[in-house]
VEXDREN-2710 file (C-alpha; in Angstrom, 1 decimal):
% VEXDREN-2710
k/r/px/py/pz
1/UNK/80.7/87.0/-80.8
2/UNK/78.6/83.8/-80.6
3/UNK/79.7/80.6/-82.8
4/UNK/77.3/78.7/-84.8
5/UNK/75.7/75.5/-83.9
6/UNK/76.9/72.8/-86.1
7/UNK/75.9/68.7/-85.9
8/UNK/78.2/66.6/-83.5
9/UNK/79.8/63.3/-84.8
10/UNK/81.3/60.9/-82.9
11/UNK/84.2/60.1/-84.7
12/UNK/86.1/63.4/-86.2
13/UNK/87.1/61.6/-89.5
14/UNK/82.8/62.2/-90.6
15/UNK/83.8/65.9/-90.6
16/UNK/87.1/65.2/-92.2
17/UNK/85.1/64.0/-95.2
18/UNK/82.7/66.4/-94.6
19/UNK/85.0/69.7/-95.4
20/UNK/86.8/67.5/-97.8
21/UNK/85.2/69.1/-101.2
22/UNK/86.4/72.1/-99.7
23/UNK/90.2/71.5/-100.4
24/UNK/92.9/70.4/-98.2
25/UNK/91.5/69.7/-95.3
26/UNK/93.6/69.0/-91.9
27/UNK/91.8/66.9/-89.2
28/UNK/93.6/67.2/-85.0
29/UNK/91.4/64.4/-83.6
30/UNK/90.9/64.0/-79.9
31/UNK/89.2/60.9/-79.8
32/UNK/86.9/61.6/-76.8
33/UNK/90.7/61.0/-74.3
34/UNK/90.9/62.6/-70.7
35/UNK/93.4/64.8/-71.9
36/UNK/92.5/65.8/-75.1
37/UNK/88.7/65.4/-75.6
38/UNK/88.1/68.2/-78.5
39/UNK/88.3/68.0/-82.2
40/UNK/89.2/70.7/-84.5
41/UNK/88.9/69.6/-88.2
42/UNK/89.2/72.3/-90.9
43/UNK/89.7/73.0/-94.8
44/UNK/90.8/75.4/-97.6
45/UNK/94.0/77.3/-96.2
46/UNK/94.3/80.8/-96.7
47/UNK/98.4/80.7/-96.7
48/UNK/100.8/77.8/-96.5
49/UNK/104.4/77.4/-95.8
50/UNK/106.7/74.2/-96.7
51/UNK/110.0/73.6/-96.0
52/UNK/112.5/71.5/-97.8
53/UNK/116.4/71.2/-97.0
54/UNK/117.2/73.6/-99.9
55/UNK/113.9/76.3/-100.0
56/UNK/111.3/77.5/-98.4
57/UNK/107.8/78.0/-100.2
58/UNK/105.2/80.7/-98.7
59/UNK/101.6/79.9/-100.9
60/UNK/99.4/82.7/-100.4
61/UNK/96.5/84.5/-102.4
62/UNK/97.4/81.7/-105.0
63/UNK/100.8/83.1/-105.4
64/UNK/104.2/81.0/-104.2
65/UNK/106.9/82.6/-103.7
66/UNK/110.2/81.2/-102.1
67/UNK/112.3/82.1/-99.0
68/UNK/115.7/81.1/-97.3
69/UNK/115.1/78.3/-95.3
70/UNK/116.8/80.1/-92.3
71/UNK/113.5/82.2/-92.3
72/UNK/111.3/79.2/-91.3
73/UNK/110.2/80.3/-88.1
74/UNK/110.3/84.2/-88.9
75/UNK/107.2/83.5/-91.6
76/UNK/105.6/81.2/-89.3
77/UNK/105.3/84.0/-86.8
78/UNK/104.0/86.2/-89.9
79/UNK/101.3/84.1/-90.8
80/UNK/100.4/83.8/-87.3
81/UNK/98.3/86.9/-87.0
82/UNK/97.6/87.1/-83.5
83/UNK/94.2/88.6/-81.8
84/UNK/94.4/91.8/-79.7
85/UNK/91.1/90.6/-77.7
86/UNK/92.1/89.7/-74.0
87/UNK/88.4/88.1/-74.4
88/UNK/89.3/85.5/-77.1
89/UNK/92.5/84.8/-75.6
90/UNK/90.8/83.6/-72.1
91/UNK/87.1/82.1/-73.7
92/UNK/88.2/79.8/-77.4
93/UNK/90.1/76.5/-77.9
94/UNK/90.5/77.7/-81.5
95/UNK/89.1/80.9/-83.7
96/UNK/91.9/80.8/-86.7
97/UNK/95.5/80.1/-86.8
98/UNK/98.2/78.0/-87.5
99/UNK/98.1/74.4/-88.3
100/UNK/100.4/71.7/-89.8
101/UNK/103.3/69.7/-88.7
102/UNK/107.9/70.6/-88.2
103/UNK/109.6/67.6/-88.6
104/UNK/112.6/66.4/-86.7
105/UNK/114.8/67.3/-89.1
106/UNK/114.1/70.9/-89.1
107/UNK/117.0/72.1/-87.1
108/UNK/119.5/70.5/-89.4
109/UNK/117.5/71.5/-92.0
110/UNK/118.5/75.0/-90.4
111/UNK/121.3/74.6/-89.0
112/UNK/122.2/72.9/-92.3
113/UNK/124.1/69.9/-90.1
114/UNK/122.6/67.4/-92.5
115/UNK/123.8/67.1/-96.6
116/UNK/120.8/67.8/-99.2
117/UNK/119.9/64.4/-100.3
118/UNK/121.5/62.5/-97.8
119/UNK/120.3/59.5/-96.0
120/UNK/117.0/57.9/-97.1
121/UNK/114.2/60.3/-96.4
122/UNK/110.2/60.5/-98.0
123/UNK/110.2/63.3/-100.0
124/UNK/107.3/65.0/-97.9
125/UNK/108.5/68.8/-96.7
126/UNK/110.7/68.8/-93.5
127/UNK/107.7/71.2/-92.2
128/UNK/104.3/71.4/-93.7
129/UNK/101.9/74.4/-91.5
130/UNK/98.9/75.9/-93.2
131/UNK/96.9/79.2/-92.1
132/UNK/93.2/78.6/-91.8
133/UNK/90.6/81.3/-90.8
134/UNK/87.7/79.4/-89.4
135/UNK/87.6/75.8/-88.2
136/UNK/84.9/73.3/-86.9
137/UNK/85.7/72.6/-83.5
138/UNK/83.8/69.1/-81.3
139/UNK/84.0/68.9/-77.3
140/UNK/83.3/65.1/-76.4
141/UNK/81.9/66.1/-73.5
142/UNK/79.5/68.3/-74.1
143/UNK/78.6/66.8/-77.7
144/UNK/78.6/70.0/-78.6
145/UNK/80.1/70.8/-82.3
146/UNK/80.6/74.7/-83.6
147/UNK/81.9/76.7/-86.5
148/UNK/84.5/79.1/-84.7
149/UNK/83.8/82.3/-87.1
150/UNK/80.2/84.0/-87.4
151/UNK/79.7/83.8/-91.2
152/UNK/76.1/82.3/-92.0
153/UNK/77.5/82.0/-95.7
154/UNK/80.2/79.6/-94.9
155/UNK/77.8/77.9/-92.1
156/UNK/75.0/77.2/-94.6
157/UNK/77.7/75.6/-96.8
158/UNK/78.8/73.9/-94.3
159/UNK/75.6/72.4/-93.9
160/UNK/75.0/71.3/-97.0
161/UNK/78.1/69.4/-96.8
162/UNK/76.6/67.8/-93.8
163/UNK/72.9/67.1/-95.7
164/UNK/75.5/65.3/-98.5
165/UNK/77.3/63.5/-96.7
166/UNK/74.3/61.9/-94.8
167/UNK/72.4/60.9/-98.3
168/UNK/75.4/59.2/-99.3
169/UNK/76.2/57.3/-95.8
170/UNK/72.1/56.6/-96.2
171/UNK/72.4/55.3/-99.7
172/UNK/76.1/53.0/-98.7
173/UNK/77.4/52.3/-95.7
174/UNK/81.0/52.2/-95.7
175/UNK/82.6/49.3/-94.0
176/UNK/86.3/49.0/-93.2
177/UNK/87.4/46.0/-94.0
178/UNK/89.0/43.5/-91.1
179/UNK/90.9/41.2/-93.9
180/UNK/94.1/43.7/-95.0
181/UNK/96.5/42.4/-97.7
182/UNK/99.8/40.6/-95.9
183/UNK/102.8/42.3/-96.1
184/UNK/106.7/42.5/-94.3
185/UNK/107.7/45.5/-92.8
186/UNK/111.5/46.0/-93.6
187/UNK/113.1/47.4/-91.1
188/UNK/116.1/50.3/-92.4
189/UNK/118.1/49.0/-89.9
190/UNK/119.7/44.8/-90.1
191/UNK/119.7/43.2/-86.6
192/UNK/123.4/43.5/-86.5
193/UNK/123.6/47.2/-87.5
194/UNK/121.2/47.8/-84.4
195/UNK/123.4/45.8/-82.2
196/UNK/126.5/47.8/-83.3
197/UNK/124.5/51.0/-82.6
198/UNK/123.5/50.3/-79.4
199/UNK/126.8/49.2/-78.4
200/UNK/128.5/52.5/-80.1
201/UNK/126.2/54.8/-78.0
202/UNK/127.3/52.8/-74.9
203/UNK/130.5/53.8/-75.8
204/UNK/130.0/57.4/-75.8
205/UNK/127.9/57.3/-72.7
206/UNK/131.1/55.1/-71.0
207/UNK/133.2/58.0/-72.3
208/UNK/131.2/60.6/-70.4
209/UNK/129.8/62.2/-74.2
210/UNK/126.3/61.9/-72.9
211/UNK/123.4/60.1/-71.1
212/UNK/120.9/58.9/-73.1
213/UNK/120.2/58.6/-76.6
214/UNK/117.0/58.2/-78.2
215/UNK/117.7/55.3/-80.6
216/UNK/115.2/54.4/-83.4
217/UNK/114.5/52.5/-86.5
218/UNK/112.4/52.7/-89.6
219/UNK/109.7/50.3/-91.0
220/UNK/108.4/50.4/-94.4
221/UNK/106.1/48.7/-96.5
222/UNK/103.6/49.3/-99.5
223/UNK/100.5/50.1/-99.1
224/UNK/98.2/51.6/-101.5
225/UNK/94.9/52.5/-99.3
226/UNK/93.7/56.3/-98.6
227/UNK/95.4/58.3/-96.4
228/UNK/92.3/58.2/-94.5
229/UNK/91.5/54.6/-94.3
230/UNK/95.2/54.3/-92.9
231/UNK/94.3/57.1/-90.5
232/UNK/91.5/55.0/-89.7
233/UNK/92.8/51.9/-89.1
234/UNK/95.3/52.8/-86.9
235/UNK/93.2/55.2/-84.4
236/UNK/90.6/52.1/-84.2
237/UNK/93.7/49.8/-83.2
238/UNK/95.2/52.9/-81.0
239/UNK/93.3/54.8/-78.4
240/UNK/95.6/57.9/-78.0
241/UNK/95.0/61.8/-77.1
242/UNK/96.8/63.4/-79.5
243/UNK/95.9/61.9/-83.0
244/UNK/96.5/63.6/-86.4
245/UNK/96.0/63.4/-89.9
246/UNK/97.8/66.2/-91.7
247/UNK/97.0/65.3/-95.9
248/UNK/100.2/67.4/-97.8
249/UNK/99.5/66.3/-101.5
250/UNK/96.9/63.8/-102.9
251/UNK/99.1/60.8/-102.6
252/UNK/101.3/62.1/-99.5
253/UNK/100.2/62.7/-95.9
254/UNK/101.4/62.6/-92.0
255/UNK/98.9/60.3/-90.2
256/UNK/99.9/60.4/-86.4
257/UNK/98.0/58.7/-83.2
258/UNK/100.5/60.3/-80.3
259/UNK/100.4/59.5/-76.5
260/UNK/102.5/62.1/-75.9
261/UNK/102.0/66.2/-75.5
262/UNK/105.4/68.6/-76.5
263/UNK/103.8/72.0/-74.9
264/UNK/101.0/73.3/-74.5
265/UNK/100.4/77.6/-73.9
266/UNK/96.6/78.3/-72.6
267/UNK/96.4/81.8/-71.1
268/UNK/100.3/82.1/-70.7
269/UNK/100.7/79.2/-69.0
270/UNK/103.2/76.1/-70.6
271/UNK/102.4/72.6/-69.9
272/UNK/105.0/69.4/-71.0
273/UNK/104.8/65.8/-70.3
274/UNK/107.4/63.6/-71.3
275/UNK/107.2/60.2/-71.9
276/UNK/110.0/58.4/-70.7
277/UNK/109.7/54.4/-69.9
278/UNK/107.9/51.8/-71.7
279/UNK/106.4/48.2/-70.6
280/UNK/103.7/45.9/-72.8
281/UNK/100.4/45.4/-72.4
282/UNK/98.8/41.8/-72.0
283/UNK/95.4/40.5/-72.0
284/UNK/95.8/38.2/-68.9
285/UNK/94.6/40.8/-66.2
286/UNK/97.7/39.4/-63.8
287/UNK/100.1/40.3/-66.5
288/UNK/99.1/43.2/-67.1
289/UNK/99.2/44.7/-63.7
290/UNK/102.5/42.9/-63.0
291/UNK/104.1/44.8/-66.1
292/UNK/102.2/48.1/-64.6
293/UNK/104.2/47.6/-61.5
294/UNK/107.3/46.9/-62.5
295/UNK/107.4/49.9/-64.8
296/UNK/106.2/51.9/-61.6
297/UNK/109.2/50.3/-59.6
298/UNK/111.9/50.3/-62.7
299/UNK/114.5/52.3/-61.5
300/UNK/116.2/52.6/-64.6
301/UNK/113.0/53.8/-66.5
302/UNK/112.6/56.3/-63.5
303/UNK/116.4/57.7/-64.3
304/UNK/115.4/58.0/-67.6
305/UNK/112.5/60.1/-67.1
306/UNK/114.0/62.1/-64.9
307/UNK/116.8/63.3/-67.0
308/UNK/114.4/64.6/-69.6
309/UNK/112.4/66.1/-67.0
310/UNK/115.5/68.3/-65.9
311/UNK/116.7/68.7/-69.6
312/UNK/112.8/69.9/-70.4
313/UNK/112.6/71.9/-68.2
314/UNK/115.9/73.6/-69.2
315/UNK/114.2/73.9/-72.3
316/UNK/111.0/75.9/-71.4
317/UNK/113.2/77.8/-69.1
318/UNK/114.3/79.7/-72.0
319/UNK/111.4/81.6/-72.3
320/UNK/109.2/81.3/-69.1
321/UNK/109.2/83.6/-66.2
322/UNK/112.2/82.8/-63.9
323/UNK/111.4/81.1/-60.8
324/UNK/108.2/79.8/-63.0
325/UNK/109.0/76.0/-63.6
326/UNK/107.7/73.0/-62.1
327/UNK/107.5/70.0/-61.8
328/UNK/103.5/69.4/-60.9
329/UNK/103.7/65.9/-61.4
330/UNK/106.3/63.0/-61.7
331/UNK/106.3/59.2/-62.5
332/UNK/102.7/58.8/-63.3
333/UNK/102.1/55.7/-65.1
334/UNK/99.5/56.2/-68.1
335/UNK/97.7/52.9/-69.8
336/UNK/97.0/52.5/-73.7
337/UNK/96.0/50.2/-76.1
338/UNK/99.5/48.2/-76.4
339/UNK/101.7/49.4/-73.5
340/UNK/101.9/51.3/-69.7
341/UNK/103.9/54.7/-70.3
342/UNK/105.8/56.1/-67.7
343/UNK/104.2/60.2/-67.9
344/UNK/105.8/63.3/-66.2
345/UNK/104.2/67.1/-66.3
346/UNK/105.8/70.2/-66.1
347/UNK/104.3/73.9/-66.0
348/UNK/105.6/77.3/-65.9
349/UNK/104.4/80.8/-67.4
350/UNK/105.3/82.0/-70.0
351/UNK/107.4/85.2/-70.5
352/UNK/105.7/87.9/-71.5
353/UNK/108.8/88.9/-74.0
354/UNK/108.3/85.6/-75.3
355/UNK/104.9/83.9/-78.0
356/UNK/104.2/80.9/-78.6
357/UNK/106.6/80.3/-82.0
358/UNK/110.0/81.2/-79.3
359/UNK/108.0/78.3/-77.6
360/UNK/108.1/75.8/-80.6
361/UNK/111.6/77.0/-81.1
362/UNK/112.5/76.4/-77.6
363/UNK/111.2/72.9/-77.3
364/UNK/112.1/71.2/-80.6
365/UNK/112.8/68.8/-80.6
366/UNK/111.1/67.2/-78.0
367/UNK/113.9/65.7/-75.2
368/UNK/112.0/62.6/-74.8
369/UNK/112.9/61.7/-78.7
370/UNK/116.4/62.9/-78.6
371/UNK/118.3/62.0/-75.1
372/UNK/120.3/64.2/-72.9
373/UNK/122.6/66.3/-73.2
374/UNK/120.9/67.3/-76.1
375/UNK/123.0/68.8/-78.7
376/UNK/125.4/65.8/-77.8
377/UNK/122.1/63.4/-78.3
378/UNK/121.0/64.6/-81.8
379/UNK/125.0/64.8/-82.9
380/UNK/125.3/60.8/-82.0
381/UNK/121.9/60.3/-83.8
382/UNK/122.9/61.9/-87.0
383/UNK/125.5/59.6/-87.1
384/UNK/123.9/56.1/-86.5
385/UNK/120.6/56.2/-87.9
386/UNK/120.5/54.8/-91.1
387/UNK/117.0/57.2/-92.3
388/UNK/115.9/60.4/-91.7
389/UNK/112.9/60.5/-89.3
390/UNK/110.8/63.1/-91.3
391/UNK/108.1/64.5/-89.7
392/UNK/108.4/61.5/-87.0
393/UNK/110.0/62.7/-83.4
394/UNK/108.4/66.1/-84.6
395/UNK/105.2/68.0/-83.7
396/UNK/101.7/67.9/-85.1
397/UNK/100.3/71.6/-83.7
398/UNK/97.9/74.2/-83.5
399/UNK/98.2/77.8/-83.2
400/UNK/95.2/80.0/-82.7
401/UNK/95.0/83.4/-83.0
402/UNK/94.7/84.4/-79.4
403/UNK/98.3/82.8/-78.7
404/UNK/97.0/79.8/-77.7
405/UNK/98.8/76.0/-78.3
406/UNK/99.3/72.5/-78.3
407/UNK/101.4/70.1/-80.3
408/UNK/102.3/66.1/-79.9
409/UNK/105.3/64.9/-79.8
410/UNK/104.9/63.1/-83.5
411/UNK/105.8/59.4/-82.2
412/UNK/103.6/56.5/-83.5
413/UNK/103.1/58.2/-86.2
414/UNK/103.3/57.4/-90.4
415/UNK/104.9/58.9/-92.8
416/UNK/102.7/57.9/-96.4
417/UNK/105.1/59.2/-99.4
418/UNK/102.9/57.3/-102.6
419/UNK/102.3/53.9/-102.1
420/UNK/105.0/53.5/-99.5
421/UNK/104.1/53.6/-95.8
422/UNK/106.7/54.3/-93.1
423/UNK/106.8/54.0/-89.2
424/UNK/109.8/54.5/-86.4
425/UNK/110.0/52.8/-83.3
426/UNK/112.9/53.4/-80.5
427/UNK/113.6/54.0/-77.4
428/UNK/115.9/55.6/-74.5
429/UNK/119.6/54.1/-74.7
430/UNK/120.9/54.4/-71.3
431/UNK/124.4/52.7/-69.5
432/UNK/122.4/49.5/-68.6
433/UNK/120.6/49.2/-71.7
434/UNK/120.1/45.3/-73.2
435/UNK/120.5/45.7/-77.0
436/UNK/117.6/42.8/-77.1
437/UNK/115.4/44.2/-74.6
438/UNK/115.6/47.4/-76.5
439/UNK/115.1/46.2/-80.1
440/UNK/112.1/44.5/-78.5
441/UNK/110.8/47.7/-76.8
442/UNK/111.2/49.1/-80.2
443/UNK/108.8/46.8/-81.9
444/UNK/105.9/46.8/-79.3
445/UNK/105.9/50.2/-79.7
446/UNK/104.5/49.8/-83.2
447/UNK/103.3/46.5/-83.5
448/UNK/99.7/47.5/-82.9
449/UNK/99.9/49.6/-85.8
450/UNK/101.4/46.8/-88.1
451/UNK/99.0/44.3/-86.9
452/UNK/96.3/46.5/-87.6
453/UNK/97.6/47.6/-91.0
454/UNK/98.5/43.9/-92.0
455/UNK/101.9/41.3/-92.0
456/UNK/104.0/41.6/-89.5
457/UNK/107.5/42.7/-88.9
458/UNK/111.0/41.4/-90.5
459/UNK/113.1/39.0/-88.2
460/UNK/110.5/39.1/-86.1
461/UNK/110.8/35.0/-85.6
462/UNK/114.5/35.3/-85.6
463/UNK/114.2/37.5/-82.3
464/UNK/112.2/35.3/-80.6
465/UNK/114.1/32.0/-81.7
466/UNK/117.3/34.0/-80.8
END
């Protein structure tokens, strides 16, 4: 079954506001990268499913009706619906499926390891994942946009839309503004808390508890623009493969522009690459390659990437074929907009006893955002961050209905809850870690985003003065 032709747009956020009069609309945004150069952008769910600490809501046919959390991942693979054609498995990026975001929080949300109520958390779901029966899909490099379902009705809709949307871009060009109202990001965490952190995790690494922690912090400031001019914005400032903007109410939405890939399953095979090591960017052309090289020679970033290689591929190696993993490539150094990130890959195939949700299940969450061993890791975490992280550390993800999937590891990513905005930034805690350096590895990480959404972050002069 052919697709239908539809008109190509450069940037994925012109079909975003396309299929927006349509309801609810989700946009996974390639932005023309290497390793992620499609678009699939979509509207009007046919089912979704939110999770909050204390229930579980299923929406379908217009009819809620609510579940034991503990079922979470038993609905998901419900609404799945999986196709029986070997044909559609092997020759589509995406027919209909799954798509939506599972915060970090979702195994304590489970597991119930965290109090209802506690800590300081937006009051978006823990999990947000919507089922959608058609989708328009863009490959960069063919310039090629389709609809991925053969129903002329929908298509000629569709194109309306399009006609629209082109009379009012004719009629008003929007511009997005360069001059953004100044504002402080607050960090959740005081510079002294962070130092006592750091030096507490040091002490359970000393004390043989674990490895490495993924420590992070929280950032928050108001801001009452769009959801999508935020998404905008950011992306703009942020080249990045794996960029998201998942809308969950009218005021409330997960905007995400993520370097890094969780797992991906095409044709039974699973691919992860872990992030793990960090240096800045700078626009002197001598500093910049001198920061690439001494993140390619930094034995301690190294270390650190190599313990979440072996702890992810513990975690695939739950439900791949034994004998199946490895490690295809290792220490590659990738280059974005504001740093050089240290980048491993790991494949295996998949067991055929296994789908793709024991995948998900598997992986989360992701061992680059949580440290090694670790259970251990996510105990130590729960008991020095100050905020939840929400749908941050999580995974923005598709599912199609052939079985096929791919989902970010949910760094650099916002959190919008009304008119306040909030971003994480952290890091890898190892033995030899500098409290400083880290804090300041914590804050590159994001600074991008904040300079390209206005102000600048709290202490920020202290540090440097320090």
């Amino acid at each position: 079954m052919s697709n239908l032709e539809l008109p190509y747009f450069d940037d994925a956020t012109d079909w975003f506001e396309i299929l927006s009069p349509l309801g609810k609309p989700m946009l996974l945004d390639g932005a023309n990268h290497s390793r992620a150069n499609n678009d699939i952008i979509t509207a009007g769910p046919s089912a979704t499913l939110a999770l909050w600490p204390e229930r579980l809501e299923l929406t379908q046919d217009d009819q809620l009706s609510c579940h034991s959390p503990a079922q979470f991942f038993e609905l998901l693979r419900k609404l799945h619906q999986p196709e029986s054609s070997q044909q559609d498995r092997e020759a589509r990026l995406f027919t209909r499926g799954l798509i939506g975001y599972i915060g970090y929080d979702v195994n304590q949300v489970l597991d119930a390891i965290c109090p209802i109520g506690d800590k300081h958390n937006p009051t978006i779901p823990t999990a947000f994942v919507s089922r959608y029966d058609w989708a328009v899909v863009q490959c960069h490099g063919s310039h090629r946009a389709w609809l991925t379902v053969q129903d002329h009705k929908l298509h000629q809709q569709i194109m309306n839309l399009v006609q629209q949307y082109r009379e009012r871009c004719d009629s008003a060009v929007e511009v997005l503004s360069d001059n953004v109202q100044p504002r402080t990001w607050t960090a959740s965490t005081s510079l002294a808390e962070y130092q006592k952190a750091i030096a507490a995790i040091h002490g359970y690494i000393n004390a043989g508890d674990c490895y490495q922690v993924n420590y992070t912090q929280r950032f928050s400031a108001t801001y009452s623009e769009s959801a999508l001019a935020i998404y905008k914005r950011v992306k703009r400032s942020v080249q990045s493969p794996f960029n998201a903007l998942i809308p969950v109410s009218d005021d409330q939405a997960v905007i995400s522009v993520s370097p890094e890939r969780l797992v991906q399953l095409k044709n039974s095979e699973i691919t992860t690459q872990p992030i793990k090591g960090t240096m800045p960017r700078f626009d002197d052309p001598a500093a910049d390659q001198a920061a690439k090289e001494t993140l390619v020679n930094s034995e301690k970033d190294r270390a650190e990437n190599l313990m979440i290689v072996d702890l992810l591929r513990n975690d695939i190696g739950r439900v791949a074929k034994p004998s199946s993993v490895k490690v295809s490539k290792l220490f590659d150094v990738e280059p974005y907009a504001n740093v050089f990130h240290l980048v491993s890959t790991i494949k295996a195939q998949l067991d055929e006893q296994y789908d793709a949700v024991d995948l998900l299940e598997a992986t989360l969450p992701g061992g680059s955002i949580t440290g090694a061993p670790k259970i251990r890791a996510m105990e130590i975490i729960e008991e020095l961050e100050s905020t939840r992280r929400s749908a941050y550390c999580g995974t923005i993800f598709y599912l199609s209905s052939h079985g096929n999937l791919d989902s970010n590891v949910a760094i650099r990513t916002l959190v919008k809850d009304q008119d306040a905005l909030h971003i994480w930034g952290g890091g890898g805690i190892v033995a030899d870690s500098n409290a400083n350096a880290e804090q300041a590895e914590s804050r590159n990480k994001i600074r991008a985003f904040v300079s390209a959404l206005g102000g600048e972050l709290e202490h920020d002069q202290e540090l440097e003065n320090g």
